[in-house]
Chimera marker file (.cmm) of the C-alpha trace (Angstrom):
<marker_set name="trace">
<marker id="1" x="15.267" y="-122.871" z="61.554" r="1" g="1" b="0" radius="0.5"/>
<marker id="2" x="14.058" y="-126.006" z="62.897" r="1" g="1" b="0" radius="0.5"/>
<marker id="3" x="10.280" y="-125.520" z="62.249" r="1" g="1" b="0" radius="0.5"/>
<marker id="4" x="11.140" y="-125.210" z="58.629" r="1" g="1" b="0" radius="0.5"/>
<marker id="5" x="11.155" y="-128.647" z="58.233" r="1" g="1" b="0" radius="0.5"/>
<marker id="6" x="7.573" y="-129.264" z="58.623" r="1" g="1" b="0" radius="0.5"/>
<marker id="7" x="7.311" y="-127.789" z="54.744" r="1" g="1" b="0" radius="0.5"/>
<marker id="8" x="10.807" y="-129.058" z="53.496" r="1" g="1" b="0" radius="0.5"/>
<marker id="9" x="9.320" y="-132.371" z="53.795" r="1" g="1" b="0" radius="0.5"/>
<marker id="10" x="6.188" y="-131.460" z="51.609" r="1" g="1" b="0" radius="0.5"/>
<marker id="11" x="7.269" y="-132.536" z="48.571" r="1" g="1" b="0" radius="0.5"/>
<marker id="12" x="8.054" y="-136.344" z="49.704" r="1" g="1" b="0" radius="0.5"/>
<marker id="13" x="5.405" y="-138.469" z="48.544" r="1" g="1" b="0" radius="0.5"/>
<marker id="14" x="2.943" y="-136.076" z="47.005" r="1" g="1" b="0" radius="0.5"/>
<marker id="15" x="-0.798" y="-137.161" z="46.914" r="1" g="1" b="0" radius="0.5"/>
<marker id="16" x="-3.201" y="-134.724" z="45.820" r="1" g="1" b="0" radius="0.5"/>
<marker id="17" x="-6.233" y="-136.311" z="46.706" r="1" g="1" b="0" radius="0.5"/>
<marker id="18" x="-7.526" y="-135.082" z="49.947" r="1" g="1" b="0" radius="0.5"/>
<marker id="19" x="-7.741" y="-131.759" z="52.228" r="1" g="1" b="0" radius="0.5"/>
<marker id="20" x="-7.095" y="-129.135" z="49.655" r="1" g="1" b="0" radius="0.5"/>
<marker id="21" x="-8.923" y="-126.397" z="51.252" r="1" g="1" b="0" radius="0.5"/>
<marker id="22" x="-7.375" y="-127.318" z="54.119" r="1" g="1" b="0" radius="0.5"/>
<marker id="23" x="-3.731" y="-127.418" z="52.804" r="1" g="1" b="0" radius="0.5"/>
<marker id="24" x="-4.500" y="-123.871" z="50.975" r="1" g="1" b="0" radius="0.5"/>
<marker id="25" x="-5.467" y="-122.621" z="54.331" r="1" g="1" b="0" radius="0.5"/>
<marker id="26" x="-2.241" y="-123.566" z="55.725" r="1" g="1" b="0" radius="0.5"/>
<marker id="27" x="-0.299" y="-122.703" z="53.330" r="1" g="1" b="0" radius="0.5"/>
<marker id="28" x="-1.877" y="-118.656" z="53.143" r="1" g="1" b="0" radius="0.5"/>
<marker id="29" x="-1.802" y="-118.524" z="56.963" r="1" g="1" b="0" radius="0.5"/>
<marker id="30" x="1.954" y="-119.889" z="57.695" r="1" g="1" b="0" radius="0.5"/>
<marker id="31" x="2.395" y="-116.994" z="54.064" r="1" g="1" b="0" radius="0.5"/>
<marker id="32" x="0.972" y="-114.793" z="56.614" r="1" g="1" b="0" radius="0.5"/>
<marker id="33" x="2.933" y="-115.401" z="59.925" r="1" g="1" b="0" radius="0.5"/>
<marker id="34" x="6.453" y="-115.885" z="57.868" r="1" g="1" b="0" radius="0.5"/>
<marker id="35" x="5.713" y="-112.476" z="56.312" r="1" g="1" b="0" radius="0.5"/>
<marker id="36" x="4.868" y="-110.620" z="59.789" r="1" g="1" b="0" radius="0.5"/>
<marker id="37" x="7.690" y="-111.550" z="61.647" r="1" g="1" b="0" radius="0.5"/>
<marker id="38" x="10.075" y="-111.202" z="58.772" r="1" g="1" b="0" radius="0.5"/>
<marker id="39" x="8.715" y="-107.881" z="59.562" r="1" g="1" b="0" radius="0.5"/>
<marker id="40" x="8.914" y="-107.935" z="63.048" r="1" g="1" b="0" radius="0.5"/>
<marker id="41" x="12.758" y="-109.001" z="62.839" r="1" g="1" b="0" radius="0.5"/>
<marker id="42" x="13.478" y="-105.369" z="62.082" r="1" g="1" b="0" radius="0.5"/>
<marker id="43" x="12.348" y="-103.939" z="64.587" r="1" g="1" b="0" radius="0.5"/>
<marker id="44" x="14.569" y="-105.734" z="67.261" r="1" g="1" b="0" radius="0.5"/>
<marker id="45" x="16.520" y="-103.277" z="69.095" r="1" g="1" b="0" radius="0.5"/>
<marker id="46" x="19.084" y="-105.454" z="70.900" r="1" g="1" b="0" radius="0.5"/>
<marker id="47" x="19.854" y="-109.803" z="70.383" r="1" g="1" b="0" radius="0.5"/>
<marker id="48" x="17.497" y="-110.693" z="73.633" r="1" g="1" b="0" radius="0.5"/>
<marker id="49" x="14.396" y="-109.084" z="71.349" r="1" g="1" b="0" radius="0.5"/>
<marker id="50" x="15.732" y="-110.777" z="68.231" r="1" g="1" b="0" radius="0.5"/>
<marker id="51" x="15.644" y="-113.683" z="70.217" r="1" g="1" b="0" radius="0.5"/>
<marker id="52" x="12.213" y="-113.450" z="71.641" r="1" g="1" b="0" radius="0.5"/>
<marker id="53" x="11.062" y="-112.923" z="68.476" r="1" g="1" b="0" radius="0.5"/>
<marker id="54" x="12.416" y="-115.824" z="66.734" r="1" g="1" b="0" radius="0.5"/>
<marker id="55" x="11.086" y="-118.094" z="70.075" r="1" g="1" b="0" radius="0.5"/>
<marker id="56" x="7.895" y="-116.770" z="69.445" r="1" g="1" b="0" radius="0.5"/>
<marker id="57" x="8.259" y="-117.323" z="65.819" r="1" g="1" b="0" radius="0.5"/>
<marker id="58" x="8.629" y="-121.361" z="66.153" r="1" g="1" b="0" radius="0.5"/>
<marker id="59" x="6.069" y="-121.483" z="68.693" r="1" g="1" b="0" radius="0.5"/>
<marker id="60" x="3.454" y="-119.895" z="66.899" r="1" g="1" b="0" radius="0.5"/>
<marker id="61" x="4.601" y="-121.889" z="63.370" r="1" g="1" b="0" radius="0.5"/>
<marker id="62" x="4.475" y="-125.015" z="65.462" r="1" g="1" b="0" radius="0.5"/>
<marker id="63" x="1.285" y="-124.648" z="67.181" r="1" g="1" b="0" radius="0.5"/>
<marker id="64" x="-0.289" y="-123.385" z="63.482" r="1" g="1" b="0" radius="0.5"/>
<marker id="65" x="1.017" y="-126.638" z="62.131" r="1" g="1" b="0" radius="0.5"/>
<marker id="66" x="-0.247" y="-128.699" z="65.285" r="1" g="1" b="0" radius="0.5"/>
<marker id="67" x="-3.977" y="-126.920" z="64.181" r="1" g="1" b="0" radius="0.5"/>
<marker id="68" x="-4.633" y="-129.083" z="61.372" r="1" g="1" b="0" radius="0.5"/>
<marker id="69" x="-4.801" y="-132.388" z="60.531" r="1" g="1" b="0" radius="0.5"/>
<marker id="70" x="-1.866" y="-134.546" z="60.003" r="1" g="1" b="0" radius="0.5"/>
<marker id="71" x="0.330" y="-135.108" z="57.119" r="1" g="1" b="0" radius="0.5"/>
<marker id="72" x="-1.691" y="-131.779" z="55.789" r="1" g="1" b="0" radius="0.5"/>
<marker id="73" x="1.619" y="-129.572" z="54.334" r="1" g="1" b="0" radius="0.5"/>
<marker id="74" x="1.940" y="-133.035" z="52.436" r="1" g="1" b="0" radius="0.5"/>
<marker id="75" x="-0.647" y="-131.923" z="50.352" r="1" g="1" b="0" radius="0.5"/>
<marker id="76" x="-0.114" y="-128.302" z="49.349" r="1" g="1" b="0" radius="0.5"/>
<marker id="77" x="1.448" y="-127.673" z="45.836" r="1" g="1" b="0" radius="0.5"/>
<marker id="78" x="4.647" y="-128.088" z="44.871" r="1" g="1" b="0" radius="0.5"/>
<marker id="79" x="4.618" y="-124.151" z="44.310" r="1" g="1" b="0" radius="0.5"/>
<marker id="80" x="3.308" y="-123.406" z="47.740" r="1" g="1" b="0" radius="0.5"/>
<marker id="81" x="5.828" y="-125.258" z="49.082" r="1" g="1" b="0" radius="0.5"/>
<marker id="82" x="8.612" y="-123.575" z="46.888" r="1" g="1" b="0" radius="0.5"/>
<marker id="83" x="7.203" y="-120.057" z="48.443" r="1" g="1" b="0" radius="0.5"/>
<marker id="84" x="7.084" y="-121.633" z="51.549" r="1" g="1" b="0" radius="0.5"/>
<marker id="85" x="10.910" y="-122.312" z="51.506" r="1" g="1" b="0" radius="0.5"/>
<marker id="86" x="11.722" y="-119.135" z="49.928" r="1" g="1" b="0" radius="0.5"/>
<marker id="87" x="10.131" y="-117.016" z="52.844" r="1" g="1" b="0" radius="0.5"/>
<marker id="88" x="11.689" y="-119.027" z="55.209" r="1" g="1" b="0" radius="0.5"/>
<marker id="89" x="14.952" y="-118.016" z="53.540" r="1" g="1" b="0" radius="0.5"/>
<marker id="90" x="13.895" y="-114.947" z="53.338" r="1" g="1" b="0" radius="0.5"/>
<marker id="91" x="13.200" y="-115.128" z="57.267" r="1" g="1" b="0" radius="0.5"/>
<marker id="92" x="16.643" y="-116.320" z="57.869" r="1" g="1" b="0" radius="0.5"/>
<marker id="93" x="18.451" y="-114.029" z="56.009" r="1" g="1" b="0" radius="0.5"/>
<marker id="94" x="16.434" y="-110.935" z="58.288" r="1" g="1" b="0" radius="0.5"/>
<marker id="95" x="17.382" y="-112.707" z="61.214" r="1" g="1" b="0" radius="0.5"/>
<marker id="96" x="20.630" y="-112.814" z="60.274" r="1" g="1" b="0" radius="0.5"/>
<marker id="97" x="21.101" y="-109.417" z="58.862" r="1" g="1" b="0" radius="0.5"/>
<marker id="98" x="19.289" y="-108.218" z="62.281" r="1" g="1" b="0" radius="0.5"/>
<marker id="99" x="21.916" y="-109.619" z="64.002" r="1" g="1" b="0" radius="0.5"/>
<marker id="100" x="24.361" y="-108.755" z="62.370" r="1" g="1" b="0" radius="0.5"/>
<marker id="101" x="23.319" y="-104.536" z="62.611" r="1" g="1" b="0" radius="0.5"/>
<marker id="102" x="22.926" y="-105.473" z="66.369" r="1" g="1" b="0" radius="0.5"/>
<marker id="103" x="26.080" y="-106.540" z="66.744" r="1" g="1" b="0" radius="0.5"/>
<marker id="104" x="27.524" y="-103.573" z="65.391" r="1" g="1" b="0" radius="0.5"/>
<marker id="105" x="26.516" y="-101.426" z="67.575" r="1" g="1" b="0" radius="0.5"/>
<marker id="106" x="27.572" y="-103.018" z="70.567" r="1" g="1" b="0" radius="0.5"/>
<marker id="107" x="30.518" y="-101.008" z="72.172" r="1" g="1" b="0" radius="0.5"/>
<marker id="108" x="34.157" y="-102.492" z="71.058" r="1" g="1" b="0" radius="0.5"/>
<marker id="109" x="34.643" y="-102.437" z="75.265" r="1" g="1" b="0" radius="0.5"/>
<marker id="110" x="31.747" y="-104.283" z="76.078" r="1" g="1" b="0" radius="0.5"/>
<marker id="111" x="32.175" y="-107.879" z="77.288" r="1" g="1" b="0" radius="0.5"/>
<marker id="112" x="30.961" y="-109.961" z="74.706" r="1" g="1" b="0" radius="0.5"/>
<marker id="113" x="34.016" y="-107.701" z="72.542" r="1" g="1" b="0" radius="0.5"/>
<marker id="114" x="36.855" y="-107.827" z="75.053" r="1" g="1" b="0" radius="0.5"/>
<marker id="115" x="38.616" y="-111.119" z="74.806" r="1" g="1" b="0" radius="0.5"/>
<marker id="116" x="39.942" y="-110.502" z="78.466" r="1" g="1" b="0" radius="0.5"/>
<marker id="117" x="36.492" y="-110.977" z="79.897" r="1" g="1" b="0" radius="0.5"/>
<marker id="118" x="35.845" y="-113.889" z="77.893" r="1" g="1" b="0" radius="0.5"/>
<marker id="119" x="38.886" y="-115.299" z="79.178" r="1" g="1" b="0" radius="0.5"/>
<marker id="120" x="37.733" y="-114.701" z="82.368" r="1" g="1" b="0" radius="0.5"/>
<marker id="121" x="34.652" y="-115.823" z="82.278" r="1" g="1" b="0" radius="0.5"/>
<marker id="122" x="35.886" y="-119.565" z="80.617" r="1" g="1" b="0" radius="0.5"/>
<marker id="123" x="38.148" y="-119.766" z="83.492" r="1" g="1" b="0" radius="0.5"/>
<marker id="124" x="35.464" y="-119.739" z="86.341" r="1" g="1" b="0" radius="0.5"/>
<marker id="125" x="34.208" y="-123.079" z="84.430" r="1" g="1" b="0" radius="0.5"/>
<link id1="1" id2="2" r="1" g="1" b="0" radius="0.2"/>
<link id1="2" id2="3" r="1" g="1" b="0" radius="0.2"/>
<link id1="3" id2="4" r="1" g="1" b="0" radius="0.2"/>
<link id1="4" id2="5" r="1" g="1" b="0" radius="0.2"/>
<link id1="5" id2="6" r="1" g="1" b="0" radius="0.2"/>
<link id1="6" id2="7" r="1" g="1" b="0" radius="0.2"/>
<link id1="7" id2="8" r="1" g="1" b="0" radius="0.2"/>
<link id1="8" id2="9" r="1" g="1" b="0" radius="0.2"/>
<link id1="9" id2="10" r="1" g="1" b="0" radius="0.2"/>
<link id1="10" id2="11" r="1" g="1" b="0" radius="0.2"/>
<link id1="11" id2="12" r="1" g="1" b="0" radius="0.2"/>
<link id1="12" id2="13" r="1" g="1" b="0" radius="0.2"/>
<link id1="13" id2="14" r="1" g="1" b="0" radius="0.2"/>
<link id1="14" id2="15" r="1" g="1" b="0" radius="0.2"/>
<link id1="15" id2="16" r="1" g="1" b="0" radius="0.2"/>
<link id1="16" id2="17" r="1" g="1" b="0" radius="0.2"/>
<link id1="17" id2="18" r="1" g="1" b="0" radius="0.2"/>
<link id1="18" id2="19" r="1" g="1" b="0" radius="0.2"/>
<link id1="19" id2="20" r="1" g="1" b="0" radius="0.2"/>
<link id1="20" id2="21" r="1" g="1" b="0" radius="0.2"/>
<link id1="21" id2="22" r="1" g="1" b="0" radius="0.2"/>
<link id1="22" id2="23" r="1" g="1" b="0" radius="0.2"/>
<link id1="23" id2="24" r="1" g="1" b="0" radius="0.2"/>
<link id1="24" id2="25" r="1" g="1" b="0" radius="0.2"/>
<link id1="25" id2="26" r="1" g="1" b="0" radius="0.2"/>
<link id1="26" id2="27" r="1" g="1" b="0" radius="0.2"/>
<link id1="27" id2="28" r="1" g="1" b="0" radius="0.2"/>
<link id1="28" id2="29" r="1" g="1" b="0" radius="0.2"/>
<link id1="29" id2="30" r="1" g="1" b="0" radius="0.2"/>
<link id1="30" id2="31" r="1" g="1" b="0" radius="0.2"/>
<link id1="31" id2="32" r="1" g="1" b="0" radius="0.2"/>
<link id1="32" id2="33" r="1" g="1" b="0" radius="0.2"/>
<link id1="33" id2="34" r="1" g="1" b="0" radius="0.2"/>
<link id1="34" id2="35" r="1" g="1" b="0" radius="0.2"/>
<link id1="35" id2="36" r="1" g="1" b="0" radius="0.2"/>
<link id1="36" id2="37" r="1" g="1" b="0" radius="0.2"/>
<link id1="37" id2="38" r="1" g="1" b="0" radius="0.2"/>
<link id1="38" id2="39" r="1" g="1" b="0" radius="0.2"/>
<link id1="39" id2="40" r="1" g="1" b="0" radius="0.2"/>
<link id1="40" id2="41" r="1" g="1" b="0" radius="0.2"/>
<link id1="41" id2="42" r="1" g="1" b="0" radius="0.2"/>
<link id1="42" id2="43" r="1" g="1" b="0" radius="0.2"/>
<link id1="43" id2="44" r="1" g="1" b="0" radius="0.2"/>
<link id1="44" id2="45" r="1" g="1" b="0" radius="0.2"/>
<link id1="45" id2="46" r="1" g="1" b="0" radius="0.2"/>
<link id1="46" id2="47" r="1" g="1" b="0" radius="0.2"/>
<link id1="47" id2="48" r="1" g="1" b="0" radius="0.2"/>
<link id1="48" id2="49" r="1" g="1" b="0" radius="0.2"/>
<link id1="49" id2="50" r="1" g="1" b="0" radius="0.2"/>
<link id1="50" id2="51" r="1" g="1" b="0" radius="0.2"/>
<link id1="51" id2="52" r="1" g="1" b="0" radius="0.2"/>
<link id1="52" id2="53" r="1" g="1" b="0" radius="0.2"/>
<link id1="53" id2="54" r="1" g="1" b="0" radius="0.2"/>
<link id1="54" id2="55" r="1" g="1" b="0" radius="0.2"/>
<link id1="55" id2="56" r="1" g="1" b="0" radius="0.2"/>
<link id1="56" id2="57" r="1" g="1" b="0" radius="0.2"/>
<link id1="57" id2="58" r="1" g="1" b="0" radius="0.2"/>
<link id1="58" id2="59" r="1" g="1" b="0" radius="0.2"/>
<link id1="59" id2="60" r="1" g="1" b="0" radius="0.2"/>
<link id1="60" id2="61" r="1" g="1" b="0" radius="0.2"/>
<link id1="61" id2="62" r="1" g="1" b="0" radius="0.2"/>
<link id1="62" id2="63" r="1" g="1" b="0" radius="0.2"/>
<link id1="63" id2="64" r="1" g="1" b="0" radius="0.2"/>
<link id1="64" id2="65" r="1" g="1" b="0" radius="0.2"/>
<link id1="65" id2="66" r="1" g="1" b="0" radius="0.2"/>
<link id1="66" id2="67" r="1" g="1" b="0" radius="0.2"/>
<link id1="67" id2="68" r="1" g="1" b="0" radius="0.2"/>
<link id1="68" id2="69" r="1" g="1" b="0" radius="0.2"/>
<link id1="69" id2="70" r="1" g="1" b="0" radius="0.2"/>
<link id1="70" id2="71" r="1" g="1" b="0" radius="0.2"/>
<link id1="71" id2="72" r="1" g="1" b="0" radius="0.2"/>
<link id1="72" id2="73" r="1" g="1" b="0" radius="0.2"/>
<link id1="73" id2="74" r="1" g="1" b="0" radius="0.2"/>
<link id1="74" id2="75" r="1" g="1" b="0" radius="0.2"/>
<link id1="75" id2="76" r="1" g="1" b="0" radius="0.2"/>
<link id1="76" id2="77" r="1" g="1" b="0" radius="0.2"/>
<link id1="77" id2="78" r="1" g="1" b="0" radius="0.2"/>
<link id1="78" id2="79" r="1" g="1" b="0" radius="0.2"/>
<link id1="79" id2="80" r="1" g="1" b="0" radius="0.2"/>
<link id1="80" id2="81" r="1" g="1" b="0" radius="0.2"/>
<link id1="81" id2="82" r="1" g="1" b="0" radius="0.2"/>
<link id1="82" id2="83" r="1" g="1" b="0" radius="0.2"/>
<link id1="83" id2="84" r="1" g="1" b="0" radius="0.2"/>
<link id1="84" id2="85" r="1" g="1" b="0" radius="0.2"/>
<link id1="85" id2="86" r="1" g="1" b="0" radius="0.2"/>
<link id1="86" id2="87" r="1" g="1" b="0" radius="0.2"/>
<link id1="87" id2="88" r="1" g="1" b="0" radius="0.2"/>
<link id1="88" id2="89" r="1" g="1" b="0" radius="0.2"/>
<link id1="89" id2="90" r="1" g="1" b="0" radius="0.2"/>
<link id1="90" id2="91" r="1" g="1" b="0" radius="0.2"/>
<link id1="91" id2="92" r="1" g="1" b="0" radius="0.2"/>
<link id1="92" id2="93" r="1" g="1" b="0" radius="0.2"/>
<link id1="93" id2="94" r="1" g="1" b="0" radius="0.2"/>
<link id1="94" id2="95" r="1" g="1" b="0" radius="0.2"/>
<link id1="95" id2="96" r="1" g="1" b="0" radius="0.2"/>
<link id1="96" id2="97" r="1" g="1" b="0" radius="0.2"/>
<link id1="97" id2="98" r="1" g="1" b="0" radius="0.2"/>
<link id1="98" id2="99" r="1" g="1" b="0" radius="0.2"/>
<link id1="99" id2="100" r="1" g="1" b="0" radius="0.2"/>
<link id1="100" id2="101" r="1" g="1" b="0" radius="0.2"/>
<link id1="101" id2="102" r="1" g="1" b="0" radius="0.2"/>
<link id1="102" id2="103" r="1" g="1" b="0" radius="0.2"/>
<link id1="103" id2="104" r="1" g="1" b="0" radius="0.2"/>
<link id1="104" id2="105" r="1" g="1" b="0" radius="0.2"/>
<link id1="105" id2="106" r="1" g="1" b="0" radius="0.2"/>
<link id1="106" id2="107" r="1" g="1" b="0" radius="0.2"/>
<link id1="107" id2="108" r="1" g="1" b="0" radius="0.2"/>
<link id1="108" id2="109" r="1" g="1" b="0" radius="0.2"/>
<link id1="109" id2="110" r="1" g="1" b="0" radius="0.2"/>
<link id1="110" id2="111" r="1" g="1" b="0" radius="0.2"/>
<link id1="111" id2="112" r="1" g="1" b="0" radius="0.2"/>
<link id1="112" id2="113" r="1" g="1" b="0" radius="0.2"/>
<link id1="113" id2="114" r="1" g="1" b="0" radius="0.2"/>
<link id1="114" id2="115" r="1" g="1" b="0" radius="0.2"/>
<link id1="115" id2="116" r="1" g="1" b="0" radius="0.2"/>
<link id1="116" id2="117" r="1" g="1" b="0" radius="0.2"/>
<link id1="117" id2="118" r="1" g="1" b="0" radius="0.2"/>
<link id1="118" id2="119" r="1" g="1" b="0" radius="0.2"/>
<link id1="119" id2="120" r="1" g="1" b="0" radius="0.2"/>
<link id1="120" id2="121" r="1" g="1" b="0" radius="0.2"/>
<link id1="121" id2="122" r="1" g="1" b="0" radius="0.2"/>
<link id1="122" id2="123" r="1" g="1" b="0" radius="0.2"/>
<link id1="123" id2="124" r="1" g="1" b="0" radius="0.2"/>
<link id1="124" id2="125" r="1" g="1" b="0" radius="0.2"/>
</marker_set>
């Protein structure tokens, strides 16, 4: 995910001296938002919801990390940022796994599954 860089970056140049309320605040509302649309992954029923949710995802992760200061996911804890990562994974491998049931249920004559049409298609380019 590209947003996930924002906390794969925290651990660079660690200084614990300023903003920790605001860094734990951060850190227990992006907890919050990873956790409910790792939920909300699930519930896709076909790949243009997965992917509305996952648009909506970054854009609400962005604009939370936009609402504080700057440099402030430099300061959380080296174990916030470790449970940061690991929901992200966690995110991912939903997404992923979504997908992936999606996929399976689309019809083995449908035109994303009929190399015909795909042919087709590439040759109107």
């Amino acid at each position: 995910m590209t947003v996930s860089i924002f906390f794969l970056s925290s651990c660079v140049g660690k200084k614990n001296n300023s903003l920790p309320d605001e860094s734990g605040e951060l850190f227990k509302k992006s907890e919050q938002l990873i956790r409910l649309y790792i939920d909300s992954i699930t519930t896709a029923k076909d790949s243009t919801g997965l992917i509305n949710i996952i648009s909506n995802f970054d854009s609400k992760i962005t604009n939370l990390n936009y609402s504080f200061p700057p440099d402030t996911d430099l300061k959380m804890s080296e174990q916030e940022n470790d449970s940061l990562i690991h929901l992200f994974r966690k995110l991912e491998n939903a997404k992923q796994r979504q997908d992936s049931i999606i996929m399976k249920k689309v019809p083995k004559d449908s035109l994303i599954n009929n190399p015909e049409n795909v042919l087709a298609v590439d040759s109107l380019k």
